[in-house]
C-alpha positions as CSV (number, residue, x, y, z in Angstrom):
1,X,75.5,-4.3,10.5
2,X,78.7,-2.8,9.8
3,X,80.9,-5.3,12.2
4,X,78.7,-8.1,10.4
5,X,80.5,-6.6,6.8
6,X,83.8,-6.5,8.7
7,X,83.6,-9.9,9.6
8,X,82.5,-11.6,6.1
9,X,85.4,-9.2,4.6
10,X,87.9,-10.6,6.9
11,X,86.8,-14.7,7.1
12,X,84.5,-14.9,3.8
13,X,86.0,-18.3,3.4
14,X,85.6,-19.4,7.2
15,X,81.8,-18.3,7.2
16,X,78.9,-21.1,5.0
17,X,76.9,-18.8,2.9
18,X,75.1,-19.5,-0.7
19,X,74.8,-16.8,-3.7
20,X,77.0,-13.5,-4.5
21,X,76.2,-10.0,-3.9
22,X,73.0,-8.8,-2.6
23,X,71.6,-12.5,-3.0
24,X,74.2,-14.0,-0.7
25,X,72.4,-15.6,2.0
26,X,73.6,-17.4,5.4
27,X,72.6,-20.3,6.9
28,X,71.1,-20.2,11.0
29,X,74.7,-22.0,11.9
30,X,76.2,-18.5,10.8
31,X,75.1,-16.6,13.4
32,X,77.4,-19.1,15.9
33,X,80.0,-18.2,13.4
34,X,79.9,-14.1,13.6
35,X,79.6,-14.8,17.4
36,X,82.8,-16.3,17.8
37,X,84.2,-13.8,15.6
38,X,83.2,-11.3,17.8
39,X,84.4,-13.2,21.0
40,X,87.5,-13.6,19.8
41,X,88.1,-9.6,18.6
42,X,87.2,-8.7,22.2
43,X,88.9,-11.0,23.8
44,X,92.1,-9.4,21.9
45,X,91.1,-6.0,22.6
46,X,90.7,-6.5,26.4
47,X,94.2,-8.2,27.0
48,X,95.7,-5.3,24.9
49,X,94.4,-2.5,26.7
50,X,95.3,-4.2,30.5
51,X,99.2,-5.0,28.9
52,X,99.3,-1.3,27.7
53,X,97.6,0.2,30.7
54,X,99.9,-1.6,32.9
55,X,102.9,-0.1,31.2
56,X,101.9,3.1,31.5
57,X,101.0,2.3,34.7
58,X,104.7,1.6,35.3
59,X,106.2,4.0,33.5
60,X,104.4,7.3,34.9
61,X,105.7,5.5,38.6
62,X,109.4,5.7,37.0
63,X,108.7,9.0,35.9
64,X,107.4,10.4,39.5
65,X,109.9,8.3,41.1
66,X,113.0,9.6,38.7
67,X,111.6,13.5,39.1
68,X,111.0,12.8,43.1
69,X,109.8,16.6,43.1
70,X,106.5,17.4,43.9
71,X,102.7,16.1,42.0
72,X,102.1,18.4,38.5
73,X,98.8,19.6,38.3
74,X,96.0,19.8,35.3
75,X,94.0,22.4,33.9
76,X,90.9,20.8,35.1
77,X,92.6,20.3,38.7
78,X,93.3,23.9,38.6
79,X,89.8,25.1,37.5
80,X,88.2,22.8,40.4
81,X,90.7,24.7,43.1
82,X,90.4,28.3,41.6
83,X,86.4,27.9,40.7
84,X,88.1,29.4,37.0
85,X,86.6,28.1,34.0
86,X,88.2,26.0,31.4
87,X,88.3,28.1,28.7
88,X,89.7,31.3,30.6
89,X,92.3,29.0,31.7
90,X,93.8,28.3,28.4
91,X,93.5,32.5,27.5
92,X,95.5,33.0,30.4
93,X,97.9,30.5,29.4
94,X,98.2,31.8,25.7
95,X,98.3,35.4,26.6
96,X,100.7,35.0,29.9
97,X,102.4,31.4,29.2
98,X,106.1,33.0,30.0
99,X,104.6,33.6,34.2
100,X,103.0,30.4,34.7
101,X,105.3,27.8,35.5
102,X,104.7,24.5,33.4
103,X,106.3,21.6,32.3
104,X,106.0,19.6,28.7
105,X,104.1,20.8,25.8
106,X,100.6,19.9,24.0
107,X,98.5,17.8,26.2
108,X,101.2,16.6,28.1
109,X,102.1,20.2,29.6
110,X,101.7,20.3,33.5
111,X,101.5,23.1,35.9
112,X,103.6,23.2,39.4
113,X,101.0,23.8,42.2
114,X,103.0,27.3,42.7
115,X,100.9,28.2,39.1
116,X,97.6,28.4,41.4
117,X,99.1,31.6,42.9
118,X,99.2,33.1,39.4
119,X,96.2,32.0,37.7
120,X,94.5,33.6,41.0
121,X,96.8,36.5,40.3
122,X,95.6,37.1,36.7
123,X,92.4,36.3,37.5
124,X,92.1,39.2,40.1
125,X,94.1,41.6,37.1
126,X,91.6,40.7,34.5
127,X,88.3,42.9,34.3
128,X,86.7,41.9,31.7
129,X,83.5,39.6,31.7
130,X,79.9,38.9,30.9
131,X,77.9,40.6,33.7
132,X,75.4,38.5,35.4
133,X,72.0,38.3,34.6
134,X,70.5,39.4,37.4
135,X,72.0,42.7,37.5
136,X,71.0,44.1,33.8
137,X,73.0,47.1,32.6
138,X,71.0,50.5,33.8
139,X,69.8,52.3,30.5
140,X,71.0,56.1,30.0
141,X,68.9,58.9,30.1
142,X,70.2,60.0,27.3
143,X,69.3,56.9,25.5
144,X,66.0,57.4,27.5
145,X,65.3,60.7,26.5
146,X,65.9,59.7,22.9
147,X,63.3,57.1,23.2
148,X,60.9,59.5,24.4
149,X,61.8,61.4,21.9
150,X,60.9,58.8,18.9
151,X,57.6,57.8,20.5
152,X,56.4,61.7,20.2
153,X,56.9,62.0,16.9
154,X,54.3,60.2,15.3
155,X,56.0,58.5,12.1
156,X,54.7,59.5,8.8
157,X,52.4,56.6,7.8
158,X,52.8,55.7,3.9
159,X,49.6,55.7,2.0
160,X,48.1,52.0,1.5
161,X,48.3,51.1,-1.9
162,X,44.6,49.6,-3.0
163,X,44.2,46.1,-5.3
164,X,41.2,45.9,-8.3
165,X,39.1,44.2,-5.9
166,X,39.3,46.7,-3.4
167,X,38.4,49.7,-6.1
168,X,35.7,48.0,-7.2
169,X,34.2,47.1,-3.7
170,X,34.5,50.9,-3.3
171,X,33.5,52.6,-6.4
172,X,30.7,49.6,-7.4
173,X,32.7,49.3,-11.1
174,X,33.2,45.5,-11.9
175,X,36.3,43.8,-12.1
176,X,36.5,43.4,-16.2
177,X,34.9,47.2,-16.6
178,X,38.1,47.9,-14.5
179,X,41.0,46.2,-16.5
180,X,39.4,47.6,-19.6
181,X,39.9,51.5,-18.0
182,X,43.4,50.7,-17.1
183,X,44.0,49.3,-20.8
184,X,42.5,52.5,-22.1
185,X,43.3,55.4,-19.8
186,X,46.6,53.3,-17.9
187,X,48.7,56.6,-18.2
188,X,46.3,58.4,-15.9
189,X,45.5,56.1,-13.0
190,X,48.6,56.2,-10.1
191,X,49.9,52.8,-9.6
192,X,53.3,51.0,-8.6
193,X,54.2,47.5,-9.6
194,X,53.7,45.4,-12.3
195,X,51.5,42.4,-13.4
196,X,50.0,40.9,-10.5
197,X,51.7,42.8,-7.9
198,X,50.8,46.1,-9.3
199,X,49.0,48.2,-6.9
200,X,47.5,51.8,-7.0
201,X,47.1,54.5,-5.3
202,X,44.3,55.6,-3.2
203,X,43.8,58.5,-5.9
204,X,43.1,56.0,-8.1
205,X,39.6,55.5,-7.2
206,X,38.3,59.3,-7.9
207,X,40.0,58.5,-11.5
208,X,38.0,55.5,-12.4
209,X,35.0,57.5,-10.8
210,X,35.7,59.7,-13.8
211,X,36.4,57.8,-16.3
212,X,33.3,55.4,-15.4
213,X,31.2,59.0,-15.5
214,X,32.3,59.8,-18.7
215,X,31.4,56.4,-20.5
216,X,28.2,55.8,-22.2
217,X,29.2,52.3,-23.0
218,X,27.3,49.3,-20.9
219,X,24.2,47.6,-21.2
220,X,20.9,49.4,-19.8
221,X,19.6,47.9,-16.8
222,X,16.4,45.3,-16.4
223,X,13.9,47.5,-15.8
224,X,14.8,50.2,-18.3
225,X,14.7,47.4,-20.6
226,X,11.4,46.7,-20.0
227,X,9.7,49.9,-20.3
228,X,11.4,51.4,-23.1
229,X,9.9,47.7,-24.9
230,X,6.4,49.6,-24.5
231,X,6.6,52.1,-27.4
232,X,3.8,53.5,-29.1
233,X,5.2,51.6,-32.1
234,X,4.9,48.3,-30.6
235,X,2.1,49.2,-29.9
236,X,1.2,49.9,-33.4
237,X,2.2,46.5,-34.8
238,X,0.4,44.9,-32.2
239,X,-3.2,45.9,-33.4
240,X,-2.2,44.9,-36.9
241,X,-1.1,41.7,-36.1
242,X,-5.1,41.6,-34.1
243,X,-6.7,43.3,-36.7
244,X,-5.5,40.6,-39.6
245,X,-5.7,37.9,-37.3
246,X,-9.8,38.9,-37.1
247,X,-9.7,39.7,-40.9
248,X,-8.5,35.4,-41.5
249,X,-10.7,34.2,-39.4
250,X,-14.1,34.0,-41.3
251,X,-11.9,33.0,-44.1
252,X,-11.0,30.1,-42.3
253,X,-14.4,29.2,-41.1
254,X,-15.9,29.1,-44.3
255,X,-12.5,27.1,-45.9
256,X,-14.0,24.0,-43.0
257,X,-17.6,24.3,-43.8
258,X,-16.6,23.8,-47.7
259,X,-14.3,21.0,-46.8
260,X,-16.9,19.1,-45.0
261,X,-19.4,19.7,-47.5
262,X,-17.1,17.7,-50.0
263,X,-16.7,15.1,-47.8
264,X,-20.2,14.7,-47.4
265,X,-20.9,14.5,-50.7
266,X,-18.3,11.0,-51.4
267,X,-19.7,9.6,-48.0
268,X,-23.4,10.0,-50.2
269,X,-21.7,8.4,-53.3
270,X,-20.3,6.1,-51.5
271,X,-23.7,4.8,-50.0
272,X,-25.2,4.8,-53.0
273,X,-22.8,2.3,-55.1
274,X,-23.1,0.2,-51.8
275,X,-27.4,0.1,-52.4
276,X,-27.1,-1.2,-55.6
277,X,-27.4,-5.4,-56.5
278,X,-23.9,-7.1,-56.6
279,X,-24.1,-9.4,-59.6
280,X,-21.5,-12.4,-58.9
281,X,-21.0,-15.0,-61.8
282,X,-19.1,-18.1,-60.8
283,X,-17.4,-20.3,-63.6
284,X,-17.9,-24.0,-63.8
């Protein structure tokens, strides 16, 4: 995608395209086109790298041939004949630059094969060093001992701080019943934190025991309900409310005997305006 950019940079008016911007498109002939692009770009690039290979091909054989002293050697050629790494190489070289006998500077320094002798040489001085993993370092006894020491003492475990829901799991208090003690009696219950993260003390729960001891506020359970309900003064008003209930009810017997008595009597009337003659006159 990017050498596809490159190319319709370089020979926008060699390539057939319709629209600008992002709603440029290209015919399927184009794809020839960026081909040959391409072909000819590599084609350069290959017959510039063998012309400038091959003169510096030529030139390093002046070079050898003009010196006509022995082959310089490379770091890496050194590190394959001495089994030294890479990197310790280049320390030795920055630290003891002035006894290894070199030629150039930068990347283009060389060593004379006599500098073999010397990097052996340092290499044999130097002591320090990773050691291997095989052979771990051997701990102390003192640092034994101290160990042993540490494990015998048993470490003084702090006290586990306790949330709402644990106190009331423990002490049977619900949850709301709880926040309303700590709004009430906060100064007296242990706690650290604040907001949600506060958390209290394992003392905490003989204090809310207290507190919850000394309140008389709460509603009575169920059953107590229930039986304090049956009181001889219930009681009392319920034989009233029988007593007048027994009291009405002749009273209202007699009210339905009168009513259809009444009703009896217009039924009769009634009748009796039905029995008598109908007299009809018709006009001519």
């Amino acid at each position: 995608m990017a050498t596809a950019l490159r190319y319709k940079k370089l020979y926008q008016d060699r390539i057939s395209s319709e629209g600008e911007g992002r709603k440029q498109r290209y015919p399927v002939a184009a794809v020839k086109e960026f081909k040959a692009f391409r072909n000819q770009r590599s084609t350069k690039r290959r017959g510039a790298g063998r012309k400038k290979k091959a003169g510096t091909k030529a030139t390093g054989t002046q070079a050898k041939g003009a010196a006509g002293g022995p082959s310089l050697l490379t770091l890496s050629s050194i590190s394959q004949q001495t089994g030294i790494s890479y990197p310790t190489l280049q320390r030795y070289v920055r630290l003891f630059g002035d006894r290894i006998p070199h030629e150039g500077e930068g990347r283009k320094r060389r060593y004379h094969p006599d500098s073999v002798a010397v990097f052996r040489e340092l290499r044999a001085e130097s002591k320090p060093g990773r050691k291997p993993k095989a052979a771990p370092a051997a701990k102390s006894p003192a640092r034994k001992k101290r160990k042993t020491r540490a494990a015998a003492k048993p470490a003084a475990a702090a006290p586990k701080l306790l949330t709402l829901t644990a106190i009331g799991q423990q002490t049977g208090i619900s949850g709301p019943t709880l926040q309303r003690y700590l709004k009430l009696f906060g100064d007296r219950i242990p706690y650290e934190g604040e907001g949600r993260k506060r958390r209290y003390h394992p003392e905490a729960v003989a204090v809310f025991r207290e507190i919850r001891s000394r309140s008389k506020r709460g509603r009575k359970p169920k059953a107590k309900v229930a039986a304090a309900a049956k009181t001889p003064v219930r009681r009392k008003r319920k034989a009233r409310a029988a007593r007048a209930r027994r009291q009405a009810a002749p009273t209202a017997a007699g009210s339905v005997e009168a009513r259809l008595a009444a009703l009896e009597a217009q039924v009769s009337l009634v009748l009796q305006k039905l029995d008598q003659p109908i007299t009809i006159t018709l006009n001519r």
